[in-house]
C-alpha positions as MATLAB code, in Angstrom:
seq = 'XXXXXXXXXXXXXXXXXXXXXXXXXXXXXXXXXXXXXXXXXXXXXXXXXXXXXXXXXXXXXXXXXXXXXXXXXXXXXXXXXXXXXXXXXXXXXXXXXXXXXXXXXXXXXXXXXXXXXXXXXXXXXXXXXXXXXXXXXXXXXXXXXXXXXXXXXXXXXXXXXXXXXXXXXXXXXXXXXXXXXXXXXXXXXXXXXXXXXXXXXXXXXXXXXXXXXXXXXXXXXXXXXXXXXXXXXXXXXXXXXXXXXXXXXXXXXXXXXXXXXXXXXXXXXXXXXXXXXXXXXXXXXXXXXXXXXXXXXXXXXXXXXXXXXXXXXXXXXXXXXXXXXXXXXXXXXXXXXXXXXXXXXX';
ca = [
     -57.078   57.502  -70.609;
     -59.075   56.120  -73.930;
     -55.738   58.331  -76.052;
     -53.651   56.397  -74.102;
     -54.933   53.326  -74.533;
     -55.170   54.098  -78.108;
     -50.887   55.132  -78.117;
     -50.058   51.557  -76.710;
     -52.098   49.599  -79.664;
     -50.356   52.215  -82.172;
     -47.136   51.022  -80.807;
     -47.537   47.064  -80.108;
     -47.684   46.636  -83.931;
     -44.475   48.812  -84.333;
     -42.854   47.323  -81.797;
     -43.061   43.588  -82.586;
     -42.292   44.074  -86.069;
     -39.136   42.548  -85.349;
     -36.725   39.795  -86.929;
     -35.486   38.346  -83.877;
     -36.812   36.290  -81.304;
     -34.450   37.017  -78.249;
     -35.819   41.119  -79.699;
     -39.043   39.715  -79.379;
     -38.851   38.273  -75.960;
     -37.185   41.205  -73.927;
     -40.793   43.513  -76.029;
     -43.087   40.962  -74.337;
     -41.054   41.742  -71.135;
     -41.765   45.227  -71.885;
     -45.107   45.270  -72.275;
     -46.413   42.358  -69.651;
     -43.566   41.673  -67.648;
     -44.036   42.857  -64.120;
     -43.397   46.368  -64.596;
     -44.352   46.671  -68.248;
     -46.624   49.155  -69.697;
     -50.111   46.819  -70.429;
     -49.604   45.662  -66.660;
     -48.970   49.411  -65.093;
     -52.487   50.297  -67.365;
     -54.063   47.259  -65.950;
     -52.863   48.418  -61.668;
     -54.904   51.874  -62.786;
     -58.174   50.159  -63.088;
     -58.835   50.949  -59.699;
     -58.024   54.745  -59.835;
     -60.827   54.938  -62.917;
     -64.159   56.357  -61.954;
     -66.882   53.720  -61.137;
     -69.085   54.915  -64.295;
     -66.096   54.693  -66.414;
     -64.589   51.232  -65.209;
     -66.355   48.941  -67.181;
     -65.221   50.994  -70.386;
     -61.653   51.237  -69.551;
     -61.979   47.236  -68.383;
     -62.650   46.810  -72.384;
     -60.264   48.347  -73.482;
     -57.951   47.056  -71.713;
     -58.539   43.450  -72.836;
     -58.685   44.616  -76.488;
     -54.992   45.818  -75.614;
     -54.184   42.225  -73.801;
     -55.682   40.398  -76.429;
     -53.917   42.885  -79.066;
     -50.237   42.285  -77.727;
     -51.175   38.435  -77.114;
     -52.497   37.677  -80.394;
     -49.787   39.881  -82.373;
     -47.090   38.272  -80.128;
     -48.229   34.635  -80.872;
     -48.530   35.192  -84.683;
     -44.810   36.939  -84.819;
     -43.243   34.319  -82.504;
     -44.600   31.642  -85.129;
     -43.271   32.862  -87.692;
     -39.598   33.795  -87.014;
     -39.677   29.919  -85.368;
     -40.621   28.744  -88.772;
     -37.877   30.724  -90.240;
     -35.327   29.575  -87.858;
     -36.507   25.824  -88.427;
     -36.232   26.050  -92.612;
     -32.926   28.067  -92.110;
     -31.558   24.891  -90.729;
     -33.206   22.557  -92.880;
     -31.526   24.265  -95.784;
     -28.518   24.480  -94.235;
     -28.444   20.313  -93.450;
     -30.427   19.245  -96.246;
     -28.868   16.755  -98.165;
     -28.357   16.288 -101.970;
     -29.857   13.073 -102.530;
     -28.811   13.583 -106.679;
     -25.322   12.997 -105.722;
     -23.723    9.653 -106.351;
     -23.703    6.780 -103.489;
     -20.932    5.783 -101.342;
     -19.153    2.629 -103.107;
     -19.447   -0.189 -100.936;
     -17.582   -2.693 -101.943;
     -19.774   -6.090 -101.979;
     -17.205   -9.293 -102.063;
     -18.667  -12.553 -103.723;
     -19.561  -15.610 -101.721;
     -16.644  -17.745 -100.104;
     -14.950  -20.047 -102.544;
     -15.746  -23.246 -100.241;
     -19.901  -22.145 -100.297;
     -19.733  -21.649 -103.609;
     -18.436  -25.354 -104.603;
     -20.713  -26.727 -101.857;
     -23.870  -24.952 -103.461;
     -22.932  -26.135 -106.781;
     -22.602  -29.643 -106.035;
     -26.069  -29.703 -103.970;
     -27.669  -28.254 -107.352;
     -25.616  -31.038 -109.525;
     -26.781  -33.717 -106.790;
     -30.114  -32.647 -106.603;
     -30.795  -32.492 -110.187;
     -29.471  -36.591 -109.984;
     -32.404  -36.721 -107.691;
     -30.316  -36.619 -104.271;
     -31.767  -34.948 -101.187;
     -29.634  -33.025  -99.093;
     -29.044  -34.029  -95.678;
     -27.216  -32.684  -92.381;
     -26.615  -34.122  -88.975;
     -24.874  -33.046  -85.626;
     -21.399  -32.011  -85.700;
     -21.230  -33.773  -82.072;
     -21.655  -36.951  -82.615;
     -21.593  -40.159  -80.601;
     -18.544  -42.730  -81.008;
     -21.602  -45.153  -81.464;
     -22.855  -43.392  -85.028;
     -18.765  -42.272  -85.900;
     -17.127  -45.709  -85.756;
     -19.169  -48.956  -84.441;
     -21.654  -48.952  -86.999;
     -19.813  -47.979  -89.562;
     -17.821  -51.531  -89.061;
     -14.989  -49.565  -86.840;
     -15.322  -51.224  -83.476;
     -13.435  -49.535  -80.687;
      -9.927  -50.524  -81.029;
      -9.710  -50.755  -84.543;
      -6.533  -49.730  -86.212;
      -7.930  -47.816  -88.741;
      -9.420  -45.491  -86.060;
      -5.954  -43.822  -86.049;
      -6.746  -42.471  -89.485;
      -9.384  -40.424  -88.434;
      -8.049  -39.441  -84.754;
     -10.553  -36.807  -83.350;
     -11.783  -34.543  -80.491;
     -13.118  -36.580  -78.080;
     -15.399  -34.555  -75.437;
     -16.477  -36.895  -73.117;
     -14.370  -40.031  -72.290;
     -14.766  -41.791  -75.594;
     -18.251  -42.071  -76.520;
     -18.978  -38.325  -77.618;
     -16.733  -36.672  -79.869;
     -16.638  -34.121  -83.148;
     -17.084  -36.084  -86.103;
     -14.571  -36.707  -87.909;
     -16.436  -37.569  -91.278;
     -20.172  -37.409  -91.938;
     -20.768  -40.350  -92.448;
     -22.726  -40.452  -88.940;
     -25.419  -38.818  -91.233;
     -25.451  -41.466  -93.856;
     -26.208  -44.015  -90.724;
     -28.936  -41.468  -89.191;
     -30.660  -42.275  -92.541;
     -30.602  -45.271  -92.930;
     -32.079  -46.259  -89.469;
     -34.376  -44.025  -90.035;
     -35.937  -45.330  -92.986;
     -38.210  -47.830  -91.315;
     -39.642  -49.104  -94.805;
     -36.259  -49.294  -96.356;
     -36.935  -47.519  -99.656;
     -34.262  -46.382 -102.306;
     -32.220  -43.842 -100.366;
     -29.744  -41.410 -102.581;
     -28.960  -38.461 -100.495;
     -25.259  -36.113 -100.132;
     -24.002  -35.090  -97.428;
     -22.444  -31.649  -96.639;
     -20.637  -30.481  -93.539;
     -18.088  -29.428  -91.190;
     -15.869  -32.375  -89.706;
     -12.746  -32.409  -87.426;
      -9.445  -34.298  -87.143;
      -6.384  -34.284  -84.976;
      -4.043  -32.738  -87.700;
      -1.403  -29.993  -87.736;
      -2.584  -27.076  -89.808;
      -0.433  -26.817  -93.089;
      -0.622  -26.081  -96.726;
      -2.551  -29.056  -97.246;
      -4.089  -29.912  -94.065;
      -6.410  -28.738  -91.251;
      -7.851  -29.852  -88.164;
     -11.219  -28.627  -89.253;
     -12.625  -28.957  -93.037;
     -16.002  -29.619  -94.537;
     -16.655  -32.712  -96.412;
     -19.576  -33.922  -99.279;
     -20.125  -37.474  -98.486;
     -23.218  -39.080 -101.077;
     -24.968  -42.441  -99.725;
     -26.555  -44.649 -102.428;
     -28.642  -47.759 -101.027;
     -30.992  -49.681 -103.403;
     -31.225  -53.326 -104.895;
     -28.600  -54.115 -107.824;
     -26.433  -51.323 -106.868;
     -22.341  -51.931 -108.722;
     -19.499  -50.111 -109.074;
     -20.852  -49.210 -112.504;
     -22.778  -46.847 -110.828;
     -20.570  -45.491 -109.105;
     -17.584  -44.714 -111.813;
     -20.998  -43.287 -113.691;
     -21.431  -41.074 -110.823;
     -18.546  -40.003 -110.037;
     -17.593  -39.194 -114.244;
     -20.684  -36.981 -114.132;
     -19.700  -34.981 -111.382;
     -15.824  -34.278 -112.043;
     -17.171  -33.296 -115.801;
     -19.359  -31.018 -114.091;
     -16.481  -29.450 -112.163;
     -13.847  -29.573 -114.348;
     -15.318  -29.609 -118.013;
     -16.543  -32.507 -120.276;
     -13.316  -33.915 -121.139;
     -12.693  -34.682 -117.302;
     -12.202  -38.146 -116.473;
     -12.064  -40.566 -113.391;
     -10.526  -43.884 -113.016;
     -10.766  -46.356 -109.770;
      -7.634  -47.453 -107.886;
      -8.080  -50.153 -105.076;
      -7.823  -48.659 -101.423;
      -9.347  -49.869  -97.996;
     -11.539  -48.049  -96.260;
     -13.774  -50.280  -93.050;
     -17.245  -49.250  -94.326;
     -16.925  -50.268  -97.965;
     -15.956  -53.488  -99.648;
     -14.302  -53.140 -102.511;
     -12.979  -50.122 -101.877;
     -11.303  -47.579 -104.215;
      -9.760  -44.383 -104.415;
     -10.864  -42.221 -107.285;
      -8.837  -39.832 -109.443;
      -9.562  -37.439 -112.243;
      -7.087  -36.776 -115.359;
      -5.403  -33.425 -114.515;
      -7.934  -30.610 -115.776;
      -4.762  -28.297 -115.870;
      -2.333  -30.345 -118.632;
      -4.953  -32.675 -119.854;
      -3.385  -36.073 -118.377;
       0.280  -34.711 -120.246;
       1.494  -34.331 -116.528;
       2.244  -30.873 -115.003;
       3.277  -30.060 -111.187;
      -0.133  -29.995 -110.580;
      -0.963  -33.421 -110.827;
       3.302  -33.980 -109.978;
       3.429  -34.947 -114.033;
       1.197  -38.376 -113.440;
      -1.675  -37.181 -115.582;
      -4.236  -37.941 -112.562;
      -5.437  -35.596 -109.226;
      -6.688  -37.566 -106.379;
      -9.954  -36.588 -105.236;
     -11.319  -38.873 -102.552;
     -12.551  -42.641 -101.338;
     -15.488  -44.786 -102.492;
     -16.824  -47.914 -102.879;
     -19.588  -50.242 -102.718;
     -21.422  -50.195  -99.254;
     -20.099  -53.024  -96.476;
     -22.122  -55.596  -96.240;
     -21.839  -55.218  -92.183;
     -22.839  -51.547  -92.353;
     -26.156  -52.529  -93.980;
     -26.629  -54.978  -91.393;
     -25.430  -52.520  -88.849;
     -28.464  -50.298  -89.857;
     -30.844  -52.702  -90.157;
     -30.732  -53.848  -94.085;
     -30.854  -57.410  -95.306;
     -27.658  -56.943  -97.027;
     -28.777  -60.129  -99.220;
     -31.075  -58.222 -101.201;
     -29.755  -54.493 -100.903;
     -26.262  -52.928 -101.880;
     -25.505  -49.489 -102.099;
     -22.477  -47.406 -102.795;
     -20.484  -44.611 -100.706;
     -18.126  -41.670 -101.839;
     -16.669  -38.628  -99.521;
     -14.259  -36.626 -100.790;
     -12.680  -32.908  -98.644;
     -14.365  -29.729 -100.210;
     -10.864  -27.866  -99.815;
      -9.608  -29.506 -101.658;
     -11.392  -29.663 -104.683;
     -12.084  -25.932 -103.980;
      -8.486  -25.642 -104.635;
      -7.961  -27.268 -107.457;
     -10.978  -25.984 -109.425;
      -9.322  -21.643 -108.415;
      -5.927  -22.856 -108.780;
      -5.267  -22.435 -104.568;
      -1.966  -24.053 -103.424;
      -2.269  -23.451  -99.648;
      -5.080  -24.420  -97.891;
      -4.751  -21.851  -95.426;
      -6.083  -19.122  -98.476;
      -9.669  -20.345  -97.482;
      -9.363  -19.472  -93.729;
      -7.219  -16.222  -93.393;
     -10.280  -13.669  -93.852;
      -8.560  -11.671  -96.468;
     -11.360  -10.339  -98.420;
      -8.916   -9.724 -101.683;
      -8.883  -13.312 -101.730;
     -12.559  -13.469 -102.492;
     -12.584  -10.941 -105.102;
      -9.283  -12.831 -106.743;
     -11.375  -16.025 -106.845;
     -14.284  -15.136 -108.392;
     -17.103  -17.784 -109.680;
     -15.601  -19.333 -112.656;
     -17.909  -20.287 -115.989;
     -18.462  -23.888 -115.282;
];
């Protein structure tokens, strides 16, 4: 029995010298399954001799313990092989070069936006937004356009419920948030950028929504000096140093005088070209000095305090400072469009 015994460990190390584990699995069938050769030796413990049981009982777990242990280790080790088989067949060569993802630049519109809220700021201007719903009561009345007023027609909007809550249709509801706001009636000098909405058919040149830079200027001893001095600093910004603005009279409800403002033609120089339709000027928005009834409106003594407005359409002077002719460009999500406009040296 002890020879035997002796055979079977002789032949567990042969046997599971193997390189396969399906191999491996049908020898541990062999030798424990239920008709394999360490479980037949273990059913002939109780044919063994009393006085020579607890002997052959030894043995016999040296054998288990033999095939177990010699099992284990071999199972291990061809798993391990399998496993960095298929790591090196997977891995990944992380020395080769990237995917090119191309990264457009920022819309043309944000781009002007940004740079005008850095040119304001560095004037000292704060930034300031308000609600794009607005009530009729912040839109028109106290801006010194009572309901029925004909210039209301102008700015024709989206009215949500009956007539007192609608989209704006300037921001200039911001520059009155602002003002009643400031309870101790200090300087104010703030811009204000935003999305704003009119009743208008989409075109080259129009849209029923645009964004809009309005700037708000309320202090004692405030002219139209300051103003043209504004306004020359900014388009010279835009459009170069040798950029300059002139006043034309206008009408607008919420500022008396009023004026529309023009820069000479940054394309021919004032010469005249079809950009500026061979005047010399561009139109770029409305200003003037703030209405004496809108300070009152908001709680200023408009004896001692003046103050002066400008707004002007970000569209469009996004299009004339990349050279756009159809305002539609800006809104067709074409990214070659904002890889054709790039930031320009300003």
């Amino acid at each position: 029995m002890k020879e035997k015994v002796n055979e079977i460990k002789s032949r567990i190390k042969i046997d599971l010298n193997v390189d396969d584990l399906n191999i491996l699995n049908d020898i541990k069938t062999k030798y424990i399954g239920k008709k394999g050769i360490i479980t037949e030796l273990s059913s002939m413990l109780k044919e063994v001799p009393s006085e020579e049981r607890k002997s052959f009982g030894m043995m016999l777990n040296e054998v288990k313990i033999l095939f177990n242990d010699t099992y284990e280790s071999k199972k291990q080790e061809l798993e391990e092989a399998l496993i960095n088989k298929k790591l090196e067949s997977e891995k990944v060569d992380v020395t080769l070069p990237e995917t090119d993802i191309t990264i457009a630049p920022a819309h043309m519109v944000e781009r002007v936006i940004e740079d005008l809220e850095e040119f304001f700021i560095s004037m000292g201007y704060q930034v300031v937004e308000g609600p794009e719903v607005e009530k009729d009561l912040y839109n028109f009345e106290l801006l010194n356009l009572p309901k029925g007023h004909p210039a209301r027609d102008a700015q024709d909007t989206f009215y949500i419920k009956n007539d007192e809550i609608l989209l704006r249709s300037q921001t200039s509801p911001v520059q009155v948030r602002t003002m009643l706001a400031n309870q101790d009636k200090t300087p104010i000098r703030i811009i204000c950028p935003g999305k704003t909405y009119r009743r208008d058919y989409d075109d080259a040149s129009h849209g029923h929504q645009f964004t809009q830079i309005e700037g708000l200027v309320v202090d004692k001893d405030i002219s139209l000096a300051h103003l043209k001095g504004t306004l020359d600093a900014m388009a010279r910004h835009m459009f170069g140093p040798n950029c300059v603005t002139r006043f034309r009279p206008s009408f607008y409800p919420f500022t008396e005088p009023s004026v529309e403002y023009d820069m000479s033609c940054f394309n021919c120089g004032g010469k005249g070209c079809n950009v500026c339709k061979n005047t010399g000027w561009v139109t770029i928005g409305g200003a003037g000095i703030v209405h004496p009834n809108v300070l009152k409106n908001c709680g200023y003594d408009n004896e001692v305090y003046t103050g002066f407005a400008f707004g002007f359409g970000v569209e469009r002077m996004t299009m004339l400072k990349y050279g756009i002719n159809d305002l539609r460009v800006l809104y067709t999500n074409d990214l070659r469009s904002l890889d054709a406009f790039r930031r320009k040296d300003v």
